[in-house]
N, C-alpha and C positions, 0 to 999 in steps of 0.2 A: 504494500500500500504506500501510497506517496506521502514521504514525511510531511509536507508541506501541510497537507487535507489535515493529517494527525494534528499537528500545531494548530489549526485550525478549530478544529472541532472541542481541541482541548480548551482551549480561550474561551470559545464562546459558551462555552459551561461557566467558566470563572467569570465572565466579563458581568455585570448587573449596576442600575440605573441609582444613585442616591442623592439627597443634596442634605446641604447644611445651613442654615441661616448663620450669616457670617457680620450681618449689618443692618444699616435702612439708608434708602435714598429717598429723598422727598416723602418721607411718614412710610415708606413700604419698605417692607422686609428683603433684604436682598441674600438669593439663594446661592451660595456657593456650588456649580453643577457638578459631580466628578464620577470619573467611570472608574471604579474600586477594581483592581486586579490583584488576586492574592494570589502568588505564585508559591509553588510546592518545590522545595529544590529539583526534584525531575524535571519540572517545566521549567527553572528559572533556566537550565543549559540551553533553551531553544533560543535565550537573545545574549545579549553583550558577547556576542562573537567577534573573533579578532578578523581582522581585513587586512589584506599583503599590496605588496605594490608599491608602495611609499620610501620617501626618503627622509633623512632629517641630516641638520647639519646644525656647529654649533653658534651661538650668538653669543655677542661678550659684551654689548654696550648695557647702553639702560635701559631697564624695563621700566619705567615708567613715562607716559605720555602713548601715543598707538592711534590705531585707524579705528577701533573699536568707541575711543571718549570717556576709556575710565579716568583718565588724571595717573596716577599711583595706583599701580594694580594691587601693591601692598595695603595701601590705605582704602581703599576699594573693595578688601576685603578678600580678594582671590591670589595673596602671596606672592609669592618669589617663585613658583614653579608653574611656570606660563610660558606661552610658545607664540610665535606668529605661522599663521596660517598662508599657505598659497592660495592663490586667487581661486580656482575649483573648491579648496577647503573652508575658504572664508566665505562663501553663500553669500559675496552681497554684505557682510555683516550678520546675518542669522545665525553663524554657528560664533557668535560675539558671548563667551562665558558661557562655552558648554563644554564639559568635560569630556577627558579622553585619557586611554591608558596605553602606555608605550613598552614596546620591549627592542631594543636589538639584536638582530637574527643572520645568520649565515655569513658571518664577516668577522675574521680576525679584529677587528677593532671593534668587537661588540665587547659591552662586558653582561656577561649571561647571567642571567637570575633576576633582574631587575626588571622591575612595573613599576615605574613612576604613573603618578597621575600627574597632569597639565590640564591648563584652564586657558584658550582663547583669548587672548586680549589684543591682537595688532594684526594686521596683515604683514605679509609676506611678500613684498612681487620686486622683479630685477629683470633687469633688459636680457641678461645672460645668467646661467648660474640655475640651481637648482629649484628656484623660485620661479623662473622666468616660465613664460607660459603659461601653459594648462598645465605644467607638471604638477605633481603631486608630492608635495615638498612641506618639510615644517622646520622653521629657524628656532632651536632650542636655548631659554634661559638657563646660566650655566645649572640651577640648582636639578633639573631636567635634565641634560647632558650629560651631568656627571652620574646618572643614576644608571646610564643606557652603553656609555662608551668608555674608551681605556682613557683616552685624553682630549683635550679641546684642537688638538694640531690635525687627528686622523680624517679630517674632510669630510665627507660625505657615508653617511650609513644606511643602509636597509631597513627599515623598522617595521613591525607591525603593530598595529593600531587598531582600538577598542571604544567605540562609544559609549559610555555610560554615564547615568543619569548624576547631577550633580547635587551633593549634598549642601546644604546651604544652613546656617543658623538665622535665625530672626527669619522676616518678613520681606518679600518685594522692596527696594528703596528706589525712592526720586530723587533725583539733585536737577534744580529746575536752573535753567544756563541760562535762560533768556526769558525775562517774566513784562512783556506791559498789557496797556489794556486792548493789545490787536494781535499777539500772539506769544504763543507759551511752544517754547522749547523745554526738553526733559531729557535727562539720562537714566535710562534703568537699570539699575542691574540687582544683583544678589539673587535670583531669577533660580528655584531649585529646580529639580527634574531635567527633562530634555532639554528646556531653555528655550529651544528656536522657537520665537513668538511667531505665528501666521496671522497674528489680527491685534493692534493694539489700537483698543478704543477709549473714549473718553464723553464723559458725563459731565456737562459745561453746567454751576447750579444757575437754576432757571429756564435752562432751553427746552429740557425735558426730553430729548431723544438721545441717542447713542452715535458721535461722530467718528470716523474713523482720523485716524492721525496718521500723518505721512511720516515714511521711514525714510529719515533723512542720510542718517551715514550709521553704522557699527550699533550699538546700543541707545542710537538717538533718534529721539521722536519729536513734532512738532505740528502744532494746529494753529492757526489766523481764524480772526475772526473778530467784533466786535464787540463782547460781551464780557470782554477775557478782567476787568479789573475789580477787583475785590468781591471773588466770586472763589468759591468750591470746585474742585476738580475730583469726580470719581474715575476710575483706571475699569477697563477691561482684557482682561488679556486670555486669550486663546493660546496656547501651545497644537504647536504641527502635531507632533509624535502622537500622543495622548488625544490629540481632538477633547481637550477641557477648557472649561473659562473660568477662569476666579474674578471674582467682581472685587476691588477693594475702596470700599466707600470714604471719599472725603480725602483721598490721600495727600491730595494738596490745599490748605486755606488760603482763603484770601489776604490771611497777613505772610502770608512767607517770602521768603530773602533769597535774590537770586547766590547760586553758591553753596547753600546748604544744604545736604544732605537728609532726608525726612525716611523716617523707616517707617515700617507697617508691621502687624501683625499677620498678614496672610500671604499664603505663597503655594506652589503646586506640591502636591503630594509627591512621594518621591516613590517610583516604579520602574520598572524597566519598561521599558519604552517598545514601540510594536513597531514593525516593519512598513511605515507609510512615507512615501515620494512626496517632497512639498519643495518645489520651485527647484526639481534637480533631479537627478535622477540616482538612482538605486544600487550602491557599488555591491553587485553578489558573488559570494564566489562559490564553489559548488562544494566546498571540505570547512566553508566557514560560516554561509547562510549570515555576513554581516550586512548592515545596515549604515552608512553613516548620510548626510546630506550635504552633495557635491553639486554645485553648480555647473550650467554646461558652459 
């Protein structure tokens, strides 16, 4: 029988519909949606499968600053064990703070046994070099590199690579970059689970519908509009992987300061994540059945 139907059919026994009341927007209850998946360790081998093909090479500047818009990836909350991504790996920005686990494979300059985790913060792209192109390349922070290879001098390595879902403390955060009364600029991050957002909306108070907010660059979002001064902002945010939406009511006031940082208490459930195509397509391989989100 074809594994794939198995995996299938196993899921959707586990898969079932719940929600939470998480808040209120305008006097009504807002329901946190989520699709609950309790995996069994039999079933959890069916994802976070490793993916081949890849290269990493190492970085030695500064990790702080990136294509992504964290500022300080340390102060950002996602450390010193961060990579920039090649332009296929970086999605546009979508795979901006999702996690991934590395190992070095079939290469005298690997050092064996090691699985670092790495967290997306910067892109990756170079006219020449293992970045340039579509290649499929990641420039690693030393504390990254040193986990995977013998030294920072041996060039270019083989990696294989692992998406998995990112463990996060606290809630969703905003840091609002650009705040008047015609539009609102935002950084998100601390983002658990899969991370890649397919839809980030927002709840202007007063307007009373659900606007979509344009993806500007890396983990940045932004709306125009007239309405925007000392008014309430609620957040919607959809995850690809998962197909969930967490609502988080009020996340921004109308007294807040551009610059600052404002945490929440809501954020995605953390799961392994399912096998769904969102603005890219599907790297498979027939011994690995992995999953990551590559752009074409």
């Amino acid at each position: 029988m074809d594994t794939s139907l198995v995996a299938i059919a196993l899921l959707c026994s586990l898969l079932g519909a719940s929600g939470q009341v998480v808040g209120n927007v305008a006097g009504k209850p807002v329901v946190k949606k989520v699709t609950p998946i309790v995996i069994p360790p039999a079933a959890a081998k069916l994802f976070n499968r490793p993916a081949y093909g890849f290269t990493a090479s190492y970085y030695g500047g500064q990790t702080d600053g990136g294509s992504c818009g964290y500022g300080s990836a340390q102060q950002s909350g996602y450390g010193v064990a961060t990579a920039s991504a090649s332009t296929p790996l970086y999605a546009a920005g979508l795979n901006c703070g999702a996690c991934f686990t590395m190992s070095c494979q079939g290469s005298q300059r690997c050092l064996p046994g090691n699985t670092p985790m790495l967290t997306v913060t910067n892109l990756c792209k170079a006219a020449t070099g293992p970045c340039s192109g579509n290649k499929r390349s990641w420039s690693l922070a030393p504390d990254v590199w040193n986990g995977i290879a013998v030294n920072p001098n041996v060039g270019v390595v083989p990696v294989r690579v692992t998406r998995v879902p990112c463990q996060r403390a606290g809630g969703v955060q905003f840091k609002v970059l650009v705040g008047n009364p015609y539009y609102l600029e935002v950084l998100i991050s601390n983002v658990a689970g899969s991370v890649d957002l397919a839809k980030v909306e927002v709840l202007v108070q007063g307007v009373g519908y659900w606007q979509p907010m344009k993806h500007d660059y890396g983990a940045v979002y932004s709306i125009s509009g007239t309405n925007l001064a000392n008014v309430n902002f609620s957040f919607r945010l959809t995850s690809g992987y998962y197909r969930e939406s967490i609502v988080i009511p009020n996340a921004i006031s109308g007294m807040y300061e551009p610059g600052v940082v404002l945490d929440t208490n809501v954020n995605f459930k953390l799961a392994a994540p399912r096998p769904v195509v969102l603005r890219g397509r599907k790297i498979m391989e027939e011994s690995t059945n992995a999953t990551l989100l590559i752009s074409e």
